[in-house]
Structures are given as structure tokens and as C-alpha cells.
C-alpha positions as CSV (number, residue, x, y, z in Angstrom):
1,X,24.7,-108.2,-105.7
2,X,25.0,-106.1,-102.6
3,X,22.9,-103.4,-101.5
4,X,25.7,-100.5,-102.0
5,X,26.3,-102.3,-105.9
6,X,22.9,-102.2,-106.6
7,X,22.1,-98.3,-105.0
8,X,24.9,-97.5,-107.5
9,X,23.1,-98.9,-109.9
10,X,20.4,-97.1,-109.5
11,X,21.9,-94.0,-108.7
12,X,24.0,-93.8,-112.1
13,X,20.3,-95.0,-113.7
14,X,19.0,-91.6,-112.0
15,X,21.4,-89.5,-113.1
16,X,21.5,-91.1,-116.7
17,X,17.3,-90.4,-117.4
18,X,18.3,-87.0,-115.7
19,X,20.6,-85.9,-118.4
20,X,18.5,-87.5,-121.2
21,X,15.6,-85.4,-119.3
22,X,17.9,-82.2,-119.5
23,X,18.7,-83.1,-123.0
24,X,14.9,-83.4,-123.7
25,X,14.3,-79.9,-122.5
26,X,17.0,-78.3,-124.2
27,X,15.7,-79.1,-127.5
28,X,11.8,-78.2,-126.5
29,X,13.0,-74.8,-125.6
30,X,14.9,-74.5,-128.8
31,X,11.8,-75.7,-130.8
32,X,9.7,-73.2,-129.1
33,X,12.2,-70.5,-130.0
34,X,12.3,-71.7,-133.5
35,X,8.4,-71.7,-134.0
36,X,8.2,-68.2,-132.6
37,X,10.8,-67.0,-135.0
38,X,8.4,-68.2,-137.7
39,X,4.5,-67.7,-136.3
40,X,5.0,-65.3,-133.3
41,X,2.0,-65.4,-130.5
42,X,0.8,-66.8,-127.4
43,X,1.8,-70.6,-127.3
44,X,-0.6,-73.0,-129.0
45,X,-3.2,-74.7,-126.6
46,X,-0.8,-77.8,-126.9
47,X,2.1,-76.1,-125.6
48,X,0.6,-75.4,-122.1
């Protein structure tokens, strides 16, 4: 495999862990939302 084949490689590895990343925080944020819909407050210890 070349060098440009296998920087592409990597490069679409990158940008896939990136989205799942993205993904990831999306649904933190929206389970932080949710939690202080039901027990309003300064976040928990574990949140920090």
C-alpha cells in the first residue's frame, strides 16, 4: 500500500472517531439537560 493510500486511511479513520466523538457529546449534553429537568443544581462531583 502507498503512502497517499494509507494517509487516506488514516485520514477517513480520523474523521470517522471524530463524528462518533461528536455523536458522543451530543447525547452527554442531552443527558445533562435531561437530569436537570428532573433534580435541578450544581452538576454532581462526577460531572466535572
Amino acid at each position: 500500500m502507498s503512502g497517499d493510500a494509507s494517509a487516506a486511511l488514516l485520514r477517513g479513520e480520523i474523521d470517522r472517531i471524530q463524528s462518533r466523538l461528536d455523536c458522543l457529546a451530543r447525547n452527554r449534553d442531552a443527558l445533562r439537560t435531561c437530569l436537570d429537568t428532573v433534580q435541578p443544581g450544581p452538576l454532581r462531583p462526577a460531572d466535572s
